[in-house]
N, C-alpha and C positions, 0 to 999 in steps of 0.2 A: 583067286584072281592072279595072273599069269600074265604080268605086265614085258613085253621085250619094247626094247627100247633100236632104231639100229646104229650101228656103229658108225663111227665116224673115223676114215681111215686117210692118213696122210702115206702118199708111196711117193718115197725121196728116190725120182727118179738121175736124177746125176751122179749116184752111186754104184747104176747098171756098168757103165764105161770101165771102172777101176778093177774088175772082176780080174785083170790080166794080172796088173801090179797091186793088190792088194795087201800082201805081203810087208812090200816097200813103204806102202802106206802106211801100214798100221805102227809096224818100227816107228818111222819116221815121226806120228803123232802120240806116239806112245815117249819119246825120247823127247818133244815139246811138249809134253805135261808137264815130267818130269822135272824140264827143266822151268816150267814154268812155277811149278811149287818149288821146286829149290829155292827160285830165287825171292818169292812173296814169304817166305819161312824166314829165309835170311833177313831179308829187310824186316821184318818184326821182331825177331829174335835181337837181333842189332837193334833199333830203337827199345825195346824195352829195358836192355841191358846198360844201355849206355844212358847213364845221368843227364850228360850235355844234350842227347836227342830229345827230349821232356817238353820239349815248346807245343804249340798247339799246331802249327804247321807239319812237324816231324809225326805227332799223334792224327792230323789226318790222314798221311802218307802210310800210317800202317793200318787204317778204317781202309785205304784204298785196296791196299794187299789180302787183308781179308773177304774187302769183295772180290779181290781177283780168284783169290782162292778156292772163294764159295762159287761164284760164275766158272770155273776151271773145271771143279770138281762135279759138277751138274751136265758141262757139257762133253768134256771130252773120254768119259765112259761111254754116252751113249753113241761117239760116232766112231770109238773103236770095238764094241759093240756092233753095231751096221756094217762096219770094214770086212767085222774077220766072218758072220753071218750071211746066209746066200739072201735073206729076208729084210728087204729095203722098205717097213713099212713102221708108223709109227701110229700108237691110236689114239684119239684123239683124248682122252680118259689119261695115255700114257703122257699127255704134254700138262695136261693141268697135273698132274700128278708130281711133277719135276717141280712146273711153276710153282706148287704150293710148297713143297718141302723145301725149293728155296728162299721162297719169303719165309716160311717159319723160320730156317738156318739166318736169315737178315734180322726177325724181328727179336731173337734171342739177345 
């Protein structure tokens, strides 16, 4: 029994245009990752270390950071991924596939 099922394909067409400066791009969000986990690292490093941050306000502040980190880390591979690739298309198997390893990374 030889079940196919058919695909379900997203083609992220606003990625055709950038083919000229893609380069620029990728630099460019490759250097706001970076700096985007520098900075959610920092601020959790900093509240964990520091005694006086202990409040419940300052410990939601680093619940936020790790979701920023986990939402960072889920999406900006995959659109430097599509940048530096001639192949604009994402399937539909590959979005629940993100979605789910990022609620597991959430429900940890």
């Amino acid at each position: 029994m030889d079940l196919d099922f058919p695909e379900i394909v997203f083609v992220l067409h606003g990625l055709n245009v950038t083919q000229t400066n893609r380069y620029i791009y990728f630099v460019f969000i490759l250097m706001l990752y970076f700096f985007t986990m520098f900075i959610n690292l920092t601020l959790i490093f900093l509240i964990v270390l520091e005694k006086m941050l202990h409040d419940p306000m300052y410990l939601f502040l680093c619940n936020l950071c790790v979701n920023g980190i986990i939402g960072s880390s889920s999406f900006y591979p995959k659109m430097l991924y599509d940048i530096s690739f001639d192949s604009h298309v994402i399937t539909y198997i590959g979005t629940s596939n993100v979605t789910q390893m990022t609620l597991e990374l959430v429900m940890i």
